[in-house]
KELODREN-684279 format. One record per residue (C-alpha): x, y, z. Coordinates in steps of 0.2 Angstrom, whole numbers, padded with zeros to 4 digits, always signed. Each point is the difference from the previous one (the first is absolute). Layout:
residues N
XYZ
...
//
This chain:
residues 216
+0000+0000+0000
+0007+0017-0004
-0001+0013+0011
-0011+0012-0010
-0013-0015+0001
+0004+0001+0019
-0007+0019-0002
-0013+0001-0009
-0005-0016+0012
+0002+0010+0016
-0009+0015-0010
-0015-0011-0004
-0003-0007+0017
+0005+0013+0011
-0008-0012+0013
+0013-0010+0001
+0009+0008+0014
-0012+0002+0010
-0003-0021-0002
+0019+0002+0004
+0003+0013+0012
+0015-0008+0007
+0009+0002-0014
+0001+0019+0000
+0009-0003+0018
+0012-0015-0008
+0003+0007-0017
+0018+0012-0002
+0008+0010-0013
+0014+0009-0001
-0002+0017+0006
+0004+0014-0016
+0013+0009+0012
+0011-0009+0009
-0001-0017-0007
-0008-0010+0016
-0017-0010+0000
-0015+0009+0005
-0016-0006+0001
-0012+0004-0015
-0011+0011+0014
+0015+0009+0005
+0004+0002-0020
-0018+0007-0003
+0001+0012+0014
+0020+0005-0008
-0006+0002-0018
-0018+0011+0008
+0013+0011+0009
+0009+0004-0015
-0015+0004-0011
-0007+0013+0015
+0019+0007-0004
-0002+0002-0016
-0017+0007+0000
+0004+0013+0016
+0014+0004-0015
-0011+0002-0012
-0015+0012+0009
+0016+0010+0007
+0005+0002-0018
-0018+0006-0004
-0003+0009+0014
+0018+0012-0006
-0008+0000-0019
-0016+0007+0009
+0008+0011+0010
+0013+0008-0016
-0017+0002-0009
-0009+0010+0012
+0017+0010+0002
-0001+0005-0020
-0018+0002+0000
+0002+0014+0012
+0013+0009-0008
-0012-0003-0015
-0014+0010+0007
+0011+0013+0008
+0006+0002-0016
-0020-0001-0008
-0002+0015+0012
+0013+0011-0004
-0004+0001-0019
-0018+0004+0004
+0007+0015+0011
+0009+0004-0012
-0006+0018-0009
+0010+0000-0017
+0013-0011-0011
+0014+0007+0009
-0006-0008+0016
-0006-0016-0006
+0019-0002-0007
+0006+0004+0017
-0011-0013+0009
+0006-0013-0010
+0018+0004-0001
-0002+0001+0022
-0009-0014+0000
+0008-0011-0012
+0017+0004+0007
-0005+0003+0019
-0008-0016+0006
-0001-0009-0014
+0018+0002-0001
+0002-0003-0017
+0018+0009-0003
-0003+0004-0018
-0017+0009-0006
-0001+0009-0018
-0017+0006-0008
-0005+0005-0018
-0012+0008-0007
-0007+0004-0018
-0014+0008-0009
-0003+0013+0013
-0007+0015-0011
+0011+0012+0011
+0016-0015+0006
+0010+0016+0007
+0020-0003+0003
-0002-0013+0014
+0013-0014-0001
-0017-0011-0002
-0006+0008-0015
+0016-0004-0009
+0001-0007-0019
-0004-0020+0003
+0004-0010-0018
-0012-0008-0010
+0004-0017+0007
-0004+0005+0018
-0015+0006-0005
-0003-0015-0008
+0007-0011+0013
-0013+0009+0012
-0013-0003-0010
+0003-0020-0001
+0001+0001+0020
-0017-0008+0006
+0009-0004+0016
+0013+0005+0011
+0017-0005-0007
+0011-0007+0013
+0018-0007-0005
+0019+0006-0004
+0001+0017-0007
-0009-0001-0017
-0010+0013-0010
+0007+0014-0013
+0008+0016+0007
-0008-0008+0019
+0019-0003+0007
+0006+0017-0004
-0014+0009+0009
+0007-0004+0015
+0015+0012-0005
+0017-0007+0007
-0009-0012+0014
-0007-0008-0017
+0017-0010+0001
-0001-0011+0016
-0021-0004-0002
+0000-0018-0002
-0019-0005+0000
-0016+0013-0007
-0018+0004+0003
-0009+0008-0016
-0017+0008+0004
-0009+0004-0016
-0013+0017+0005
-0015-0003-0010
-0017+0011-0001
-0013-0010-0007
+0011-0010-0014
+0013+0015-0005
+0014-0003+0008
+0008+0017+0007
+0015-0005+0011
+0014-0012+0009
+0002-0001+0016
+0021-0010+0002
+0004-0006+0018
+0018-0006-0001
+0009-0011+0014
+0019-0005+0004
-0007-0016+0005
-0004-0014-0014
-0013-0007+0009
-0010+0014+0006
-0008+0002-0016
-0002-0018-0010
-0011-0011-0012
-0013-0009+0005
-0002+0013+0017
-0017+0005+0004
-0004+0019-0006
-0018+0002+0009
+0007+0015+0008
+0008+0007-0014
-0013-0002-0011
-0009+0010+0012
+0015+0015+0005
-0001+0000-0020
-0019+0003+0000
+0002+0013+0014
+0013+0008-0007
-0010+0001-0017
-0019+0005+0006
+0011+0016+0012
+0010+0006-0015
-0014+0001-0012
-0010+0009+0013
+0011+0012+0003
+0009+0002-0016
-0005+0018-0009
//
């Protein structure tokens, strides 16, 4: 008899020890640290001890992801309420630029800006190529990755040099694309494929509905 017919035995009759109780105190194996025969109760009781570890593990890793969450969606809102205090484009563009680089702590932040009927000589209304714009316009979500995107890098003047992962945020009103939002970090993980971008999607949206409200 092989031992997976002893199995699927003891799994189709699970009465059979308690026909043969005795056998729970008789039967040993060997213990899966140090070696020594234990008996299959004391194995049980080992192997439910290790599975509480691992799920105590597990809610405590949950409990941080909760708590990292709650942290970001607070900045998020602070950041919501700001840009609806703020009175014109000038102020909106200081909210993000505090915000973004205050407690979101991203170190790199650059913004452009196009089709404005009066752009003024603000770094953010600077000339963009057509391949930004285009770029921008492809962007249905978030990009998050190394540093990617036409003329993006050199926004960041001479800091452009030492950003080693990217956050694109295309600014939309209604389906015209209008903007680009580039958050730049030393670290390459900090921004990287496959992250979730709920909350940038929605610092984006924010961004967006503030400047167009504000704009002349």
């Amino acid at each position: 008899m092989r031992a997976d017919d002893i199995a699927r035995y003891l799994q189709d009759h699970p009465e059979f020890f308690e026909n043969y109780s005795e056998l729970l105190m008789q039967l040993t194996i060997p213990s899966p640290h140090d070696g020594r025969a234990i008996s299959i109760t004391e194995r049980q009781m080992a192997a439910l001890r290790e599975k509480v570890k691992q799920l105590e593990a597990k809610l405590a890793e949950l409990i941080r992801y909760g708590e990292e969450n709650d942290s970001i969606a607070a900045k998020v809102h602070k950041l919501g309420v700001a840009l609806l205090a703020a009175a014109d484009n000038a102020a909106v563009l200081r909210a993000l630029y505090a915000h973004l680089g205050g407690p979101f702590a991203v170190p790199h932040v650059a913004l452009r800006l196009w089709g404005a009927a009066d752009a003024g000589d603000a770094v953010e209304f600077g000339a963009v190529s057509d391949e930004a714009h285009s770029f921008a316009a492809t962007l249905m979500h978030p990009y998050c990755g190394p540093g990617a995107g036409p003329d993006v890098m050199a926004w960041f003047g001479e800091g452009g040099s030492h950003v080693r992962s990217l956050a694109l945020l295309a600014l939309r009103e209604g389906a015209e694309t209008f903007g680009l939002i580039a958050l730049g970090s030393e670290e390459p993980q900090r921004f990287y494929p496959g992250m979730g971008t709920l909350y940038l999607e929605q610092i984006g949206e924010m961004a967006a509905a503030a400047l167009v409200r504000t704009r002349a």
